[in-house]
N, CA, C and O of each residue as an XYZ file, in Angstrom:
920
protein
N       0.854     -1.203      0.000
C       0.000      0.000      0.000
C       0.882      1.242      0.000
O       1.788      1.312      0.830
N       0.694      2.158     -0.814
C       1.535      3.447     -0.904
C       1.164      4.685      0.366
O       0.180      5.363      0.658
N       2.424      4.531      0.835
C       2.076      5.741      1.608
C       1.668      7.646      1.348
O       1.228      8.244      0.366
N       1.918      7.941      2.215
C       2.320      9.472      2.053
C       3.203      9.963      1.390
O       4.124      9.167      1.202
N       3.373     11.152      0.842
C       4.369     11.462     -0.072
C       4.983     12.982      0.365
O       4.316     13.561      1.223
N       6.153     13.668     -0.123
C       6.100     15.177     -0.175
C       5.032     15.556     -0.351
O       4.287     15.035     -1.181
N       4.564     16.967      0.692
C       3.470     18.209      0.599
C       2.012     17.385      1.070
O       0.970     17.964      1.378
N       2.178     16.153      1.047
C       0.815     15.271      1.981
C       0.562     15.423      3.403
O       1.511     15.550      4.177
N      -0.465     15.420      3.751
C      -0.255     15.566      5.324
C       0.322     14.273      5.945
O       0.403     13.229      5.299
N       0.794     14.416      7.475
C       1.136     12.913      7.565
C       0.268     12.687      8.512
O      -0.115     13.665      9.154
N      -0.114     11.728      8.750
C      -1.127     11.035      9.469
C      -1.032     11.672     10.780
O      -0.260     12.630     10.833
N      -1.800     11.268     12.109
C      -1.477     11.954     13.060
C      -1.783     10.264     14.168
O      -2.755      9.541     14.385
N      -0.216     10.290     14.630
C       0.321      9.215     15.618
C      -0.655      9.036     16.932
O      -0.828      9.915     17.776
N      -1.260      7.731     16.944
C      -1.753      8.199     18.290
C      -2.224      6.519     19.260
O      -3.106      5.692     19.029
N      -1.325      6.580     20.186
C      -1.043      5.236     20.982
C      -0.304      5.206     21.873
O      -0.314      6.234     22.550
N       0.513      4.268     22.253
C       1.487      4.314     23.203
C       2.476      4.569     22.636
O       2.487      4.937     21.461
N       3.865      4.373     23.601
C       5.071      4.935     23.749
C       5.483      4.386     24.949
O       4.792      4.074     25.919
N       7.186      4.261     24.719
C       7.701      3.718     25.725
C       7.335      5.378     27.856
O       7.863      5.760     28.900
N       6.417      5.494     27.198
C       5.893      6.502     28.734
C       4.767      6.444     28.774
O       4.314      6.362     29.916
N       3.724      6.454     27.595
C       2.431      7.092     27.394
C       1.521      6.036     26.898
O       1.830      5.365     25.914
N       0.729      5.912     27.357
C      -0.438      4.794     26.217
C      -1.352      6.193     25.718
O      -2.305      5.851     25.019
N      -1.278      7.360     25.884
C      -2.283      8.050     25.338
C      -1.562      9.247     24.268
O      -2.032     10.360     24.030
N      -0.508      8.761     23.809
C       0.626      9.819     23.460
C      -0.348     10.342     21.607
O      -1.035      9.593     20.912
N       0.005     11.866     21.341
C      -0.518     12.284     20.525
C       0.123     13.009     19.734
O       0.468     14.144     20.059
N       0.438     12.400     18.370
C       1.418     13.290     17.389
C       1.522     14.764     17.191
O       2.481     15.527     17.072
N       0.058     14.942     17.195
C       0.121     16.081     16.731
C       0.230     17.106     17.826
O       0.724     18.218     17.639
N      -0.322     16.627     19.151
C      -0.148     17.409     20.521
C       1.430     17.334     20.898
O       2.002     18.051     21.718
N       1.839     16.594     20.333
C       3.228     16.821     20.798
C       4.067     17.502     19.656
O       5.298     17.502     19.667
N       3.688     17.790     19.165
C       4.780     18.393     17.961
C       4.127     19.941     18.253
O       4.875     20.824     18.673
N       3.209     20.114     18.095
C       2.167     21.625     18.345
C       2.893     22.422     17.002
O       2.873     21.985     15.852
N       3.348     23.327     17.318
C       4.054     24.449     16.427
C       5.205     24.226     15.449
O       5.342     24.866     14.406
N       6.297     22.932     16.025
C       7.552     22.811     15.819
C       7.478     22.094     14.637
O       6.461     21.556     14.199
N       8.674     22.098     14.085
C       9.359     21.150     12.995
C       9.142     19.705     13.105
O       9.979     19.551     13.994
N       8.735     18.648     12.934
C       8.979     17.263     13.622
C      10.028     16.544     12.610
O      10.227     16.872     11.440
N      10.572     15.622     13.235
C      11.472     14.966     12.554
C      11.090     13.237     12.926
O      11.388     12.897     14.071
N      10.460     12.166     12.026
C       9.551     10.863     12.492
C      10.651     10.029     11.777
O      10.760     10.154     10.557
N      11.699      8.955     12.639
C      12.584      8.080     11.871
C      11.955      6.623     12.288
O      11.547      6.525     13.446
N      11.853      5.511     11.443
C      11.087      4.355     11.322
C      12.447      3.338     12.003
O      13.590      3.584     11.620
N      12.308      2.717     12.563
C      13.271      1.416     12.767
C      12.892      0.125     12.374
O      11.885     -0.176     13.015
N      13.218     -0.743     11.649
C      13.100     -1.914     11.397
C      12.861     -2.924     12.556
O      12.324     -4.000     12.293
N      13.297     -2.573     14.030
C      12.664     -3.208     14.577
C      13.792     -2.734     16.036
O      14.752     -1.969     15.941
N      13.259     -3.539     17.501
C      13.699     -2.753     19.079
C      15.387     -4.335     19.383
O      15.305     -5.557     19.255
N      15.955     -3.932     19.566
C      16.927     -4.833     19.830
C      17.748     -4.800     18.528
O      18.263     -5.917     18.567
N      18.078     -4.367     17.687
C      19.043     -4.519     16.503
C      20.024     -3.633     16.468
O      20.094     -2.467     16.854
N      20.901     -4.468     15.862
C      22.394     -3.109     16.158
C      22.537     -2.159     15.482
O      23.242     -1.296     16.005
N      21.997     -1.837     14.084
C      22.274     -0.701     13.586
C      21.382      0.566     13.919
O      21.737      1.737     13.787
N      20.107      0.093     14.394
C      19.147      1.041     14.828
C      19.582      1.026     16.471
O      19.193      2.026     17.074
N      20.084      0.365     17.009
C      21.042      1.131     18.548
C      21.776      2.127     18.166
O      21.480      3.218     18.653
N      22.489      2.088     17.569
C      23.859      2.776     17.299
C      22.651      4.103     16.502
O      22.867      5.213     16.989
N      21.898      4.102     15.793
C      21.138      5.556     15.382
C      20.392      6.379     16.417
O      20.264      7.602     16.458
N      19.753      5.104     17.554
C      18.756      5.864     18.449
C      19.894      6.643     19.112
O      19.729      7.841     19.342
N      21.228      5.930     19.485
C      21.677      6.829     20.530
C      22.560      8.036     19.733
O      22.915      8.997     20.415
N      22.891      7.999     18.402
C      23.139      8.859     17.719
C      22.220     10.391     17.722
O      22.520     11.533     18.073
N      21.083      9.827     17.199
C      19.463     10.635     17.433
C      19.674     11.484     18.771
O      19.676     12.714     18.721
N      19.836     10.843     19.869
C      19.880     11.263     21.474
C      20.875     12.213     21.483
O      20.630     13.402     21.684
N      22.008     11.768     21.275
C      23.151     12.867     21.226
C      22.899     14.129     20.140
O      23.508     15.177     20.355
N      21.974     14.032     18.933
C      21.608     15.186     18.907
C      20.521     16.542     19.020
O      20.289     17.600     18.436
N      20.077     15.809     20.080
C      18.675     16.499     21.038
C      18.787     18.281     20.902
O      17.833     19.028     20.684
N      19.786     18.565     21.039
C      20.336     19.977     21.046
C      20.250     20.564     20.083
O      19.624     21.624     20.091
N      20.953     19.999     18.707
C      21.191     20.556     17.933
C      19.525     20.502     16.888
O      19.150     21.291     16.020
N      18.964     19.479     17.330
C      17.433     19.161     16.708
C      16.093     20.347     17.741
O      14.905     20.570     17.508
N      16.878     20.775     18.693
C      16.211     21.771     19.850
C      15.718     22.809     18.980
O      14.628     23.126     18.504
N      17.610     23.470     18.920
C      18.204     24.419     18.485
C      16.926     25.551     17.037
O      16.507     26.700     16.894
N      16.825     23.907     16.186
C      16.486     24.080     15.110
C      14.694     24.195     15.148
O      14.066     24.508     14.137
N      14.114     23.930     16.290
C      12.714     23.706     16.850
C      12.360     22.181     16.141
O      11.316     22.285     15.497
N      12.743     21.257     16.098
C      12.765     20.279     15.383
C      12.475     19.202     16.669
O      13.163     19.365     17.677
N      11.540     18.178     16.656
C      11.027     17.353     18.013
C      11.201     16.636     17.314
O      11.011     16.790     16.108
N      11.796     15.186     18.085
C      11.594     14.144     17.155
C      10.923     12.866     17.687
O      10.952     12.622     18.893
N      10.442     12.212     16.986
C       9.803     10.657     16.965
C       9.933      9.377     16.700
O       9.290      9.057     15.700
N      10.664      8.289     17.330
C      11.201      6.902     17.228
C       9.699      6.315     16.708
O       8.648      6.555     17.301
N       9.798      5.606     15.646
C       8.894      4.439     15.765
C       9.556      3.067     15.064
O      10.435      2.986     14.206
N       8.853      2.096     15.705
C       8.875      0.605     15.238
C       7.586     -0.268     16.033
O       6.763      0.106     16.868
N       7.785     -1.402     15.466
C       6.507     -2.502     15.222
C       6.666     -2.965     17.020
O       6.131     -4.072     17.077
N       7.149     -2.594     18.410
C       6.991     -3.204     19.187
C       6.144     -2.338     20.136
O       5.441     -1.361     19.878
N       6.404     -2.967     21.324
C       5.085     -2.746     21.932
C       6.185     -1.643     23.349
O       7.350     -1.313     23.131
N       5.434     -1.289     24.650
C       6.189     -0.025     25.209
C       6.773     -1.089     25.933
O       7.895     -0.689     26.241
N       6.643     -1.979     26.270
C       7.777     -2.902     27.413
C       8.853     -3.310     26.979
O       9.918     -3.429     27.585
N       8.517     -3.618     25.524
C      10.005     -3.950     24.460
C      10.898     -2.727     24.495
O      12.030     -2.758     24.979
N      10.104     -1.183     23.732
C      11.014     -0.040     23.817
C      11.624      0.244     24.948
O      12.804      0.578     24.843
N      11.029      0.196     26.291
C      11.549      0.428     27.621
C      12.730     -0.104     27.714
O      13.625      0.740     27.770
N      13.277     -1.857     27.775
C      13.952     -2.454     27.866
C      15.449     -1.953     27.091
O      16.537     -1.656     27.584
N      14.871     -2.019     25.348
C      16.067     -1.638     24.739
C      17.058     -0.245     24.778
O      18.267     -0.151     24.562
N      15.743      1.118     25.254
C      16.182      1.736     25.982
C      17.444      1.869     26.749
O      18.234      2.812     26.705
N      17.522      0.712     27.508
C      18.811      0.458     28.929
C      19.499      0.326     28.053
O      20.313      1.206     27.769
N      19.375     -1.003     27.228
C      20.688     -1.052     26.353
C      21.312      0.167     25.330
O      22.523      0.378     25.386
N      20.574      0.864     24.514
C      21.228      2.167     24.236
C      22.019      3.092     25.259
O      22.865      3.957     25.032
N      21.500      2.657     26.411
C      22.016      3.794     26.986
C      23.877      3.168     27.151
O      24.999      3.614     26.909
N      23.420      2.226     27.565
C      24.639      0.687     27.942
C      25.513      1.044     26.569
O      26.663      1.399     26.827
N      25.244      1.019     25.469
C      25.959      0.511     24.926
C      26.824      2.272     23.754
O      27.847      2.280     23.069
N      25.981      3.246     23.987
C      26.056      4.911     23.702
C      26.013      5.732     24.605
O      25.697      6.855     24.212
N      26.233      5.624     25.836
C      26.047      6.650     26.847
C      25.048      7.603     26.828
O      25.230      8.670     27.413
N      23.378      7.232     25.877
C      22.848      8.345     25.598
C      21.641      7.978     26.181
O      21.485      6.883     26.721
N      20.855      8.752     26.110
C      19.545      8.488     27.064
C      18.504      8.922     26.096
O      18.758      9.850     25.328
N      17.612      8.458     26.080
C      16.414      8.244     25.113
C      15.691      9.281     25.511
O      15.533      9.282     26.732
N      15.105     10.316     24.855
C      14.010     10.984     25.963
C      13.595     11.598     25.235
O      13.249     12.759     25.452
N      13.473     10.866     23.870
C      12.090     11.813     22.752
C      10.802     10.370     22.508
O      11.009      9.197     22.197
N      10.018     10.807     22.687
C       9.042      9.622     22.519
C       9.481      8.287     20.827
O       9.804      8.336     19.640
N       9.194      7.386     21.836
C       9.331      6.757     20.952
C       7.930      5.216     20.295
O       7.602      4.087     20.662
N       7.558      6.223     19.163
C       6.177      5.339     19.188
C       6.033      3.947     19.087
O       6.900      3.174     18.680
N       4.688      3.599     19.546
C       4.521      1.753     19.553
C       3.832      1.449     18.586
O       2.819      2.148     18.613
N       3.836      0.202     17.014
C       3.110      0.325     16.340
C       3.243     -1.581     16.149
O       3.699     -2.115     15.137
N       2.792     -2.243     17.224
C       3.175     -3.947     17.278
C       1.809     -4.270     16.460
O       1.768     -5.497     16.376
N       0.608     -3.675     15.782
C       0.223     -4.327     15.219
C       0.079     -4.012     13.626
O      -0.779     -4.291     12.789
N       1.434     -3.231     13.591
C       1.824     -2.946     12.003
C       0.732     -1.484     11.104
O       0.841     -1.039      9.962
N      -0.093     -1.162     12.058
C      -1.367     -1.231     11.441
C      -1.136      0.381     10.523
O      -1.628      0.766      9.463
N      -0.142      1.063     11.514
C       0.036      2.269     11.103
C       1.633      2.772     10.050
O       2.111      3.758      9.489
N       1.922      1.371     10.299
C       3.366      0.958      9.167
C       2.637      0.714      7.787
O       3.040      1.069      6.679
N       1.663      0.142      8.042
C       0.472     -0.360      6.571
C       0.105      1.093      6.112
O       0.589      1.421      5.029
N      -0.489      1.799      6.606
C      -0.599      2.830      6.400
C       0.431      3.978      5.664
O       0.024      4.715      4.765
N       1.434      4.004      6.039
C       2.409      4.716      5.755
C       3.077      4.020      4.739
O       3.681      4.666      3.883
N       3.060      3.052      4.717
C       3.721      2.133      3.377
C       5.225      2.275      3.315
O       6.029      2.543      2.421
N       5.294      2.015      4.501
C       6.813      1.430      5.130
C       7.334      0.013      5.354
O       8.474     -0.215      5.759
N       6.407     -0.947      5.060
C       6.983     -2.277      5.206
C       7.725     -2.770      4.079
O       7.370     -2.779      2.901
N       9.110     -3.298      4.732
C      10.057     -4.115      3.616
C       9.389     -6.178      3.435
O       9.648     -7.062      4.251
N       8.780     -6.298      2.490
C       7.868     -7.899      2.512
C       9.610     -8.236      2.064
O       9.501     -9.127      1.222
N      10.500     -8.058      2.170
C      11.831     -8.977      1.973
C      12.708     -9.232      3.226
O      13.296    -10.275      3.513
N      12.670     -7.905      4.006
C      12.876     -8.546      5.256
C      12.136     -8.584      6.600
O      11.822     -7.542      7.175
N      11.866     -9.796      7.087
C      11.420    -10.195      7.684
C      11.780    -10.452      9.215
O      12.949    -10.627      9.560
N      10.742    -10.467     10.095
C      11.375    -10.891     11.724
C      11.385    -12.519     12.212
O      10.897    -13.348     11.444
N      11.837    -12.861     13.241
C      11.474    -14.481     13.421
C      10.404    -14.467     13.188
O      10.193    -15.325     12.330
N       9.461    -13.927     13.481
C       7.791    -14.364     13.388
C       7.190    -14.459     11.769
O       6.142    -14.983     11.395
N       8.219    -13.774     10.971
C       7.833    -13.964      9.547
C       6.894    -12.684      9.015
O       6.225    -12.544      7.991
N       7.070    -12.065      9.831
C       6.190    -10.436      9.936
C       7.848     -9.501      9.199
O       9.044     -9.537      9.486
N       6.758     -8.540      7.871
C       7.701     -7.742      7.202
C       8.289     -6.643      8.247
O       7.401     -6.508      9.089
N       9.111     -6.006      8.495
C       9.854     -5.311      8.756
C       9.637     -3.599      8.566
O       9.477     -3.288      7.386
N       9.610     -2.540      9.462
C       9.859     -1.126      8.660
C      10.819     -1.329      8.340
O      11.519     -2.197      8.861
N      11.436     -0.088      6.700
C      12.074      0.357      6.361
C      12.661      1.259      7.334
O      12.148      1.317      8.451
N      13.809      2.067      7.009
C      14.699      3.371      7.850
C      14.448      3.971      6.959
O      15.122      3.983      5.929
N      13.092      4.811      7.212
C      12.199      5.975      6.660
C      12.466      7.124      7.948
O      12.469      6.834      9.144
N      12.675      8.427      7.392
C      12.523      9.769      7.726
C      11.533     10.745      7.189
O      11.304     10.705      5.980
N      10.838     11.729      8.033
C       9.873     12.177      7.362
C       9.991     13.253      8.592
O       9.962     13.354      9.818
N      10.157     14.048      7.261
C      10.721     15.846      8.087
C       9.419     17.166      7.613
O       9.144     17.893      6.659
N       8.869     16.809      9.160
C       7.536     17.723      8.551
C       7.552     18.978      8.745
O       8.556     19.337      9.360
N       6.804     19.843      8.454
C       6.557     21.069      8.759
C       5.691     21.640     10.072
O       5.185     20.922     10.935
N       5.663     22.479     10.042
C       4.669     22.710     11.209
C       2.907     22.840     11.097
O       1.943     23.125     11.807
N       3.167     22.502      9.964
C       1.574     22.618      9.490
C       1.201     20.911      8.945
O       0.251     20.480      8.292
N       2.408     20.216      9.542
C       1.691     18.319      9.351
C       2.468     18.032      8.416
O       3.128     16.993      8.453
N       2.547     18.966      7.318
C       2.742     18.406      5.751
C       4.526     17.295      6.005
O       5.340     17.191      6.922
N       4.389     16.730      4.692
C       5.683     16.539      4.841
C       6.681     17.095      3.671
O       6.504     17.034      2.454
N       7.942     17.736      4.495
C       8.687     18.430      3.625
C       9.436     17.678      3.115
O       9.604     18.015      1.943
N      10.192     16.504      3.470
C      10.941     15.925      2.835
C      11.115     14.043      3.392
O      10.576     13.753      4.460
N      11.599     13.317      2.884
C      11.253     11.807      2.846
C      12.832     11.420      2.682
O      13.528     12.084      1.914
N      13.377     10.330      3.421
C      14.350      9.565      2.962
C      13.827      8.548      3.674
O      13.081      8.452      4.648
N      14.751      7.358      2.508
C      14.419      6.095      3.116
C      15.828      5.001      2.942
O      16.449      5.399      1.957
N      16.428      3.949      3.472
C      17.403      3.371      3.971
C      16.973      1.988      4.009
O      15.884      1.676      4.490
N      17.764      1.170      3.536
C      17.602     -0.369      3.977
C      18.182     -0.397      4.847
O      19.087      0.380      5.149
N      17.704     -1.495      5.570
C      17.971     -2.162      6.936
C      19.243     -2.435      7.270
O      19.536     -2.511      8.463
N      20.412     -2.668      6.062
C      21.272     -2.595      6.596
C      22.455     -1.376      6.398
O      23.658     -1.327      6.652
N      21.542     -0.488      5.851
C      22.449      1.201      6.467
C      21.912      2.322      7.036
O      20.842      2.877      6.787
N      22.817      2.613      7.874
C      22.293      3.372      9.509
C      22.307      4.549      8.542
O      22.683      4.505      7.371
N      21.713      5.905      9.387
C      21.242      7.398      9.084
C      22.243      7.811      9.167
O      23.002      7.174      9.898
N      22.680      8.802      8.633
C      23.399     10.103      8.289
C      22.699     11.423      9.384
O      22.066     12.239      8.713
N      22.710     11.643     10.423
C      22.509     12.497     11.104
C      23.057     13.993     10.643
O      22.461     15.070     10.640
N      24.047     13.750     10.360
C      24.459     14.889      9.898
C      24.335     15.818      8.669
O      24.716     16.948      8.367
N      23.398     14.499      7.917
C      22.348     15.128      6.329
C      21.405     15.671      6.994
O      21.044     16.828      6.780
N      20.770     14.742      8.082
C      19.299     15.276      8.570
C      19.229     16.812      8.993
O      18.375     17.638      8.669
N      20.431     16.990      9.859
C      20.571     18.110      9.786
C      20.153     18.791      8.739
O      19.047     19.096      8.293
N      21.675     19.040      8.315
C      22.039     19.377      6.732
C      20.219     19.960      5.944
O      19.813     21.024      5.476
N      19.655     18.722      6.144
C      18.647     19.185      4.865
C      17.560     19.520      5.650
O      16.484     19.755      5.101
N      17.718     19.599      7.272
C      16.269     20.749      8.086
C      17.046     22.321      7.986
O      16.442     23.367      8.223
N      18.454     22.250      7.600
C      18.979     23.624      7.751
C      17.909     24.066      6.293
O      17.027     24.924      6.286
N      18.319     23.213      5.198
C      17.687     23.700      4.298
C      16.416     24.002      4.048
O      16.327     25.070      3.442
N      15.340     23.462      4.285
C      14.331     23.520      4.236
C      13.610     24.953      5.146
O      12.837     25.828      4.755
N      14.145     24.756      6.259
C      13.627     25.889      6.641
C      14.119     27.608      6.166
O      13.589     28.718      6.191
N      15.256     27.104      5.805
C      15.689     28.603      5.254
C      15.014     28.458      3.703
O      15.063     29.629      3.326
N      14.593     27.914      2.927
C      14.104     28.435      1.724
C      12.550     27.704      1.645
O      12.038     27.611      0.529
N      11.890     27.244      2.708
C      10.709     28.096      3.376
C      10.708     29.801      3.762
O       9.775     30.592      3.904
N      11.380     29.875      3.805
C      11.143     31.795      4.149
C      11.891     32.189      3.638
O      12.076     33.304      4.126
N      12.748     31.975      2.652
C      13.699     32.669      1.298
C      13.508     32.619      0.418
O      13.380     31.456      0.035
N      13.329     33.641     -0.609
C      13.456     32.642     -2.506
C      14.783     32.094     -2.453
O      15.617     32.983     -2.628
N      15.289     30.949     -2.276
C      16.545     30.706     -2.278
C      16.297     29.250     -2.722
O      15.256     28.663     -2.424
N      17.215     28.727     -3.391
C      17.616     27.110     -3.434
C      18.844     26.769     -2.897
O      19.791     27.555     -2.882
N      18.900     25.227     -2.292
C      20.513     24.920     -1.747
C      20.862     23.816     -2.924
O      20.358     22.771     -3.335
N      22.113     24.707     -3.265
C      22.625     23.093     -4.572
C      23.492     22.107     -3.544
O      23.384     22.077     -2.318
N      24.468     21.230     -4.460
C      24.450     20.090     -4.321
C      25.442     20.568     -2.740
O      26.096     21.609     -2.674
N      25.377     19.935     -2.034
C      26.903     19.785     -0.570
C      26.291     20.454      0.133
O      26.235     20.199      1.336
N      25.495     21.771     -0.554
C      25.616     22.979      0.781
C      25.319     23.077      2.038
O      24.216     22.686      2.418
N      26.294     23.647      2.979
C      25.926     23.733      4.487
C      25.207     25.134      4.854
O      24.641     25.957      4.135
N      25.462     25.088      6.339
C      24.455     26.547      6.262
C      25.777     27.549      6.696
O      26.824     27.392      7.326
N      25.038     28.763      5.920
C      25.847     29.913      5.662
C      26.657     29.946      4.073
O      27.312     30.761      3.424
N      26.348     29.060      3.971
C      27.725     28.725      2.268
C      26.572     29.594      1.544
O      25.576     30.097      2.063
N      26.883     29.619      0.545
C      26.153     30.497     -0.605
C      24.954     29.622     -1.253
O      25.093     28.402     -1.337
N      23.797     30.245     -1.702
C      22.790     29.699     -2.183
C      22.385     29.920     -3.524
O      23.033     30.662     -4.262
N      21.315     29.304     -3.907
C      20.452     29.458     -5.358
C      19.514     30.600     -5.502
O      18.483     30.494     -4.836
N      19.629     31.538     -6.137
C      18.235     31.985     -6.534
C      17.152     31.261     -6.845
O      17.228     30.203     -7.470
N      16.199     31.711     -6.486
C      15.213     30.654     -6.822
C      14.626     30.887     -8.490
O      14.276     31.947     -9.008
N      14.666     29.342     -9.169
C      14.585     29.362    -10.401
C      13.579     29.948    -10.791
O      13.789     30.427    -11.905
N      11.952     30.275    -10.189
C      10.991     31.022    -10.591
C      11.098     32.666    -10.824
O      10.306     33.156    -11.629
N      12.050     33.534    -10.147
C      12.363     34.536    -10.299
C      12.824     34.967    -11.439
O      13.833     34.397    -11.854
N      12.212     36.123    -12.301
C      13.142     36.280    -13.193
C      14.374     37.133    -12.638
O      14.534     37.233    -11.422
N      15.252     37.755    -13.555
C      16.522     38.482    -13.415
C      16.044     40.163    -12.758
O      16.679     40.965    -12.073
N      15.117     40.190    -13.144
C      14.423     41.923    -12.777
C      13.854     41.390    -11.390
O      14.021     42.124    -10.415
N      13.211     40.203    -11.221
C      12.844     40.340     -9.576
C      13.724     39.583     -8.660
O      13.478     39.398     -7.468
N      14.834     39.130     -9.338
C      16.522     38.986     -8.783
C      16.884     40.059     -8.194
O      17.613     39.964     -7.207
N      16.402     41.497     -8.725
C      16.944     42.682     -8.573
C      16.426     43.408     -7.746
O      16.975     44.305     -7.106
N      14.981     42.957     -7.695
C      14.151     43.858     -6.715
C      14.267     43.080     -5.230
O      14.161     43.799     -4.236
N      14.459     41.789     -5.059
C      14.751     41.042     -3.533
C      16.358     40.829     -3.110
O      16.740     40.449     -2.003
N      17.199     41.160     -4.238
C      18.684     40.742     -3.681
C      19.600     41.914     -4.145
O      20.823     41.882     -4.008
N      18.942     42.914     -4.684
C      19.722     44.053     -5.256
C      20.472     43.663     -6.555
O      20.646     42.471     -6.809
N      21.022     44.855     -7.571
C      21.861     44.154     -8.839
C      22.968     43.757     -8.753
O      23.505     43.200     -9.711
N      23.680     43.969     -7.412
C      24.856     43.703     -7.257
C      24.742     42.571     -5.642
O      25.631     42.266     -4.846
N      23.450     42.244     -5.668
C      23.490     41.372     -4.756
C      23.321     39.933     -4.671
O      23.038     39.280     -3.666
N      23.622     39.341     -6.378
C      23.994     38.162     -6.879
C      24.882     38.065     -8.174
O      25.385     39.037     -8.737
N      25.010     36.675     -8.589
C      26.191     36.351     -9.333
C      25.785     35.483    -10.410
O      25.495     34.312    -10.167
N      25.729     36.067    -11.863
C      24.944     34.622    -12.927
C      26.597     34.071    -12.988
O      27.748     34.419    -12.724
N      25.577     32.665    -13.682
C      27.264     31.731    -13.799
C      26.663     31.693    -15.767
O      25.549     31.461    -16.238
N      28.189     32.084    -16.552
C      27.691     32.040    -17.424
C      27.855     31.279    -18.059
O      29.066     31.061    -18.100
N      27.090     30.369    -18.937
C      26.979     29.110    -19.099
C      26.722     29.179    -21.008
O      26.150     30.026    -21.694
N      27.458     27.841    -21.403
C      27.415     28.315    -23.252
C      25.510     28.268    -23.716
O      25.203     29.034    -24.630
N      24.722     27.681    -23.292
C      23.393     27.806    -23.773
C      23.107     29.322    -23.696
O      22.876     29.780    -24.815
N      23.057     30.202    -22.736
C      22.870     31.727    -22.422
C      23.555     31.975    -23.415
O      22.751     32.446    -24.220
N      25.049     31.945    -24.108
C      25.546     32.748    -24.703
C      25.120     33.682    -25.847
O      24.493     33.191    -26.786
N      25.452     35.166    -25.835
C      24.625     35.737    -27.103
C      23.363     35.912    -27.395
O      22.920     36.351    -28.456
N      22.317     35.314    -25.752
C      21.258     35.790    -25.909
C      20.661     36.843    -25.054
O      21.079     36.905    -23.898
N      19.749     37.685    -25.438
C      19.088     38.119    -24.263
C      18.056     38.109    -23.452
O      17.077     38.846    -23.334
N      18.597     36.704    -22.649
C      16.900     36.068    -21.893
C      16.667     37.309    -20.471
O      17.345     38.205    -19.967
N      15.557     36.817    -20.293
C      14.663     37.672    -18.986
C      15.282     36.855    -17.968
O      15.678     37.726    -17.194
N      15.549     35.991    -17.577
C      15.988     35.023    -16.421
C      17.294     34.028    -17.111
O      17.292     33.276    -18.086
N      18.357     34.395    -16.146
C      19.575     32.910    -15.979
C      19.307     32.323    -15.032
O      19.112     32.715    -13.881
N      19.271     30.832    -15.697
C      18.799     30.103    -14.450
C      20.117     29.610    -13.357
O      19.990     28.723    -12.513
N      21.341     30.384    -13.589
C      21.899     29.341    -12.446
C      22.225     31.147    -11.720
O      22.767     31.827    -12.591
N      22.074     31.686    -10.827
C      22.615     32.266    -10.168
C      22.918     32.158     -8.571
O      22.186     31.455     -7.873
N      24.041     32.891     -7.996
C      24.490     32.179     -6.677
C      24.257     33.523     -5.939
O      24.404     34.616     -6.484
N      23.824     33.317     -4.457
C      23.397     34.690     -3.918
C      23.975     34.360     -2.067
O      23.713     33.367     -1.387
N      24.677     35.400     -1.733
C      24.683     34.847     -0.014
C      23.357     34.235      0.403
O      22.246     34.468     -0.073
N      23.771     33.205      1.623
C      22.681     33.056      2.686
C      21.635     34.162      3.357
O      22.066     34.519      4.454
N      20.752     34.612      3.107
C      20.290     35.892      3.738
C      20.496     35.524      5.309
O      20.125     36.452      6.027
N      20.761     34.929      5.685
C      20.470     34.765      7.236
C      21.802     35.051      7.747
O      21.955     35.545      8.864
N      22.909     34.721      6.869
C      23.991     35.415      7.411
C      24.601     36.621      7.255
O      25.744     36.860      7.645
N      23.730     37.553      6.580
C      23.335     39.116      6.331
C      23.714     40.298      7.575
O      23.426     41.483      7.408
């Protein structure tokens, strides 16, 4: 079954948790950014080594108003348990909810199950799905991971820096960029309203042989500071 996609709303979470049997997605996210990562399942080593990754960056996911959300297929006595062991085995302490979904029902939904890999019980598996929403539910952006490669924390970052700055910029981020590095004009702008939001001397066309010798209304590649580091 196909899940949710970019700009869809995402469903709204609502069950237990290794604290809560009454826990509520959307009451807990309220205003903020959410950030929802899927685990293939509670006891496995590559999703230890991410939860306590995840934990260690509580701050920097703060920082950004960004809350985040563990889920997998077990139930809150399982999450509790493995819990200790993250902590045992990452020095980190768990303390963003982490949802319970043991009867798949809301993995079906989302269209996160891998039917190739499987648990002892012969029950499909989540994928290592991310889903970086907005504050209005939607979802801004989607990655997804087989089971046997752990998250990139430091993309997740990386691409909530982005999103939120060109949510409130005409700006695009090309390929690597971190925050503060230089950005995209945004390709819908022409060159005259390049001029009226960034000034004429407050970007850079790259000149490229298709442009050559003509005189278009818009170049599409131009590079402009970060406004935020203004």
């Amino acid at each position: 079954m196909p899940g949710p996609t970019i700009n869809d709303s995402f469903p709204n979470l609502k069950g237990s948790t290794q604290d809560s049997d009454s826990f509520d997605l959307y009451e807990y996210l309220g205003d903020s950014w959410g950030c929802i990562f899927m685990h293939p399942g509670d006891y496995t080593p590559v999703c230890t080594t991410e939860l306590g990754t995840a934990a260690s960056y509580a701050d920097k996911f703060a920082e950004r108003n960004v809350k985040m959300c563990g889920f997998s297929c077990n139930d809150s006595e399982s999450h509790q348990g493995w819990i200790k062991d993250i902590k045992a085995a990452t020095g980190q302490d768990v303390e963003f909810p982490m949802f319970c979904d043991p009867s798949r029902e809301n993995a079906v939904s989302l269209g996160i199950l891998d039917q190739t890999n499987k648990d002892a019980k012969g029950l499909p598996m989540t994928v290592r799905s991310v889903f970086i929403l907005k504050p209005n539910k939607t979802i801004a952006l989607m990655l997804t991971y087989p089971a046997s490669t752990g998250r990139n924390f430091d993309e997740i970052i990386r691409v909530v820096d982005s999103l939120q700055l060109t949510a409130n910029q005409k700006v695009a981020t090309p390929a690597n960029w971190k925050n503060g590095e230089e950005v995209i004009v945004n390709f819908p702008l022409t060159d005259k309203d390049a001029d009226e939001f960034f000034g004429k001397d407050g970007y850079r066309i790259v000149e490229v042989p298709s442009e050559q010798g003509k005189d278009i209304p818009k170049h599409y590649l131009r590079y402009t500071k970060d406004p935020t580091t203004k």
